[in-house]
C-alpha positions in Angstrom: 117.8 192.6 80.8 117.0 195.8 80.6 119.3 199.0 80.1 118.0 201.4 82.5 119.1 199.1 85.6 122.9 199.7 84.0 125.0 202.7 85.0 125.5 205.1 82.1 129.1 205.8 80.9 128.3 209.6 80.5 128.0 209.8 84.1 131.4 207.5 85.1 133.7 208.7 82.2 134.0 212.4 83.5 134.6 211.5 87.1 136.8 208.2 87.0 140.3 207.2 85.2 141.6 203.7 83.9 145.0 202.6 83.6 145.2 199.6 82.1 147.3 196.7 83.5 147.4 193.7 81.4 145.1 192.3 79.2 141.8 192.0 80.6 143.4 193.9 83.9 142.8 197.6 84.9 142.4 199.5 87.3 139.7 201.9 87.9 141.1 205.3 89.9 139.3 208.5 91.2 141.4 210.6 93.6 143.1 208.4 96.1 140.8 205.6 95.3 141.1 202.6 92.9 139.7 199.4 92.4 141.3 196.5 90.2 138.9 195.2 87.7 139.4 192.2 85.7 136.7 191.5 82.8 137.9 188.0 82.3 136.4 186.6 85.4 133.9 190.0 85.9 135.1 190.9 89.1 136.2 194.0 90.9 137.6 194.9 94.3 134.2 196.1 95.5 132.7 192.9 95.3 129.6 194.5 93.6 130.3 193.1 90.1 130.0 189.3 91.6 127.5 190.0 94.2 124.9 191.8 91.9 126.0 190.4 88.7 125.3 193.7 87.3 128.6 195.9 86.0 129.3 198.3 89.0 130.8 202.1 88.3 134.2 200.7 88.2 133.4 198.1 86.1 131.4 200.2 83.6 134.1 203.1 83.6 136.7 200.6 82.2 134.2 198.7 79.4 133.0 202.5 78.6 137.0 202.9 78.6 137.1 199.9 75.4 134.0 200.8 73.6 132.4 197.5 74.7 129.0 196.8 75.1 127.9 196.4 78.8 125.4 194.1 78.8 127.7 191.5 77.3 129.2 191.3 80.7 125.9 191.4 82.5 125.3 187.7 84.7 123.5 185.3 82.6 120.5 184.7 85.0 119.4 188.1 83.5 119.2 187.2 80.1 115.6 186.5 78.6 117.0 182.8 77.5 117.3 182.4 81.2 114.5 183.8 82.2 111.9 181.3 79.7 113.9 178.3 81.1 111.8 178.8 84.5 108.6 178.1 82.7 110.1 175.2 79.8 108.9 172.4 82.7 104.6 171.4 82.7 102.3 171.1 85.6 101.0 168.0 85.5 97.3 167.6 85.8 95.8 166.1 89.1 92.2 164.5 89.5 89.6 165.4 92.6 90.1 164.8 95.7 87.4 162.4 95.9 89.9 159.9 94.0 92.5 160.3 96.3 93.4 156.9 98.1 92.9 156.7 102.0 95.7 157.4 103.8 96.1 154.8 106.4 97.1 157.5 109.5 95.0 159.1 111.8 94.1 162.5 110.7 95.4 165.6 111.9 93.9 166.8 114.8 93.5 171.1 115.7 95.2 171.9 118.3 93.7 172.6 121.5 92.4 175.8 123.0 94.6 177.2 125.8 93.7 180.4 127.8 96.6 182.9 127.6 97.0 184.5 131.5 96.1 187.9 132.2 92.3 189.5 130.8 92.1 189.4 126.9 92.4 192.1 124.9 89.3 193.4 123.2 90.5 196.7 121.0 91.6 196.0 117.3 94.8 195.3 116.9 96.1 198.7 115.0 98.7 199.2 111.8 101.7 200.3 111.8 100.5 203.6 110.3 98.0 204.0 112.9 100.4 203.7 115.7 103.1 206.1 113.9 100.5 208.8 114.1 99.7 208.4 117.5 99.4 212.2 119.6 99.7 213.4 115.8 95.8 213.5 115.1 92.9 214.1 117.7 89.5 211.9 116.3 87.2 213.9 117.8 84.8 216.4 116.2 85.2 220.5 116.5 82.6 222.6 118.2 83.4 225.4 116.4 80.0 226.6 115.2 78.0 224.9 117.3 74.9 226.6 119.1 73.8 225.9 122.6 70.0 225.2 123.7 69.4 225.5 127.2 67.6 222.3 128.6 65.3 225.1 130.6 63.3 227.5 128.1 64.5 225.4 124.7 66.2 228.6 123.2 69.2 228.6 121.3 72.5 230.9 122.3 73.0 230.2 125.9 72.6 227.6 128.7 70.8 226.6 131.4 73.8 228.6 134.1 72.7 232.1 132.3 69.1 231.6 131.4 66.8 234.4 131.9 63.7 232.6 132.8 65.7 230.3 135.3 64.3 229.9 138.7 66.0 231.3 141.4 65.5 227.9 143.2 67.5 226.0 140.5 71.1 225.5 140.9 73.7 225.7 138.0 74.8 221.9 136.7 78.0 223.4 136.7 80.9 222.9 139.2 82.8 226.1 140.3 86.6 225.8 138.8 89.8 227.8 140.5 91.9 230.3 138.5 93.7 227.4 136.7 90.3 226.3 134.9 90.3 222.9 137.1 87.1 221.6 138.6 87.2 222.6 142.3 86.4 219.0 144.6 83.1 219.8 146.0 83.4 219.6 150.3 81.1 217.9 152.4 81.0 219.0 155.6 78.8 217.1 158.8 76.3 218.5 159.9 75.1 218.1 163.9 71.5 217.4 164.0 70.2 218.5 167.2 68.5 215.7 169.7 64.6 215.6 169.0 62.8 217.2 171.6 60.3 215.1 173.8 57.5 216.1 176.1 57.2 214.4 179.0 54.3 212.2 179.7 53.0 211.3 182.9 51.6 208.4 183.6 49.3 207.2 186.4 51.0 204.3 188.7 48.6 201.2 188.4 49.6 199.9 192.5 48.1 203.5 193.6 44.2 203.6 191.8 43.2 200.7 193.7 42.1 202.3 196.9 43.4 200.9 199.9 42.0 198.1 202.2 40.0 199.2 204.9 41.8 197.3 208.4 
């Protein structure tokens, strides 16, 4: 194992005290605080020690307190004997899958497709970092620099609403906006066509051209 994952006794001798009990018993004190250690069954009243396997502060203060090595007391699954006992055991080799012998079950089938409710969703589904910086960043590009044509005479530096050569005929795209900068809702108002006017026609009753009968 290595050292740099143990606590170093500079750092624990200044601050904490020992007072030993018994053999192999002490007690670790800083303040008002203490914590029984016993190096016989590496344990300590913070549970660290046997949790972690690794010495905690108390536990380092009192082998730092006997001139003892740490490491000795350091959880065996952390030794490099330990460790090249994972990989003693071989794989054993395995032929094709072509030489494999037919299972006599039905084979798996996929499972079938079922339409969740409600529309589906078609945007990406976005990371978590994406969403954190939501409101953060705006994706959008800067006009600053940017020069205007105007769609009427093709020149650059202003638009069609201020042209010089605009007709007087042609109306601004434009929509006229209040004092707040909003777009003012354009009004539509009826307009009362008046009747079409028709001359009157006179026509010539049929029953009176014939002439009448002579009695």
């Amino acid at each position: 194992m290595s050292s740099s994952r143990l606590i170093e006794p500079v750092f624990v001798d200044r601050f904490w005290g020992v007072n030993p009990s018994r053999v192999q018993k002490y007690e670790a004190r800083i303040g008002n605080d203490g914590y029984v250690v016993e190096l016989t069954n590496n344990t300590c009243g913070c549970r660290s020690w046997k949790v972690s396997g690794i010495p905690c502060v108390h536990a380092m203060t009192t082998i730092s307190y006997l001139n003892k090595n740490a490491e000795d007391y350091v959880a065996p699954w952390f030794h490099t004997a330990m460790f090249l006992t994972c990989y003693n055991h071989t794989i054993s080799p395995l032929n094709g899958s072509s030489m494999w012998p037919e299972a006599p079950y039905m084979k798996p089938l996929p499972p079938q497709k079922r339409r969740l409710p409600r529309r589906p969703t078609l945007k990406r589904k976005k990371d978590q970092s994406e969403r954190d910086n939501k409101g953060k960043t705006k994706h959008t590009i800067s006009k600053v620099g940017a020069v205007n044509r105007c769609a009427i005479c093709k020149e650059r530096g202003h638009n069609r609403s201020i042209c010089p050569t605009r007709p007087e005929d042609v109306a601004s795209t434009s929509r006229p906006k209040n004092k707040n900068g909003k777009v003012e809702p354009v009004q539509v108002y009826p307009v009362d066509d008046p009747a079409p006017h028709v001359e009157p026609v006179q026509v010539d009753d049929p029953v009176n051209d014939d002439p009448a009968p002579h009695v």
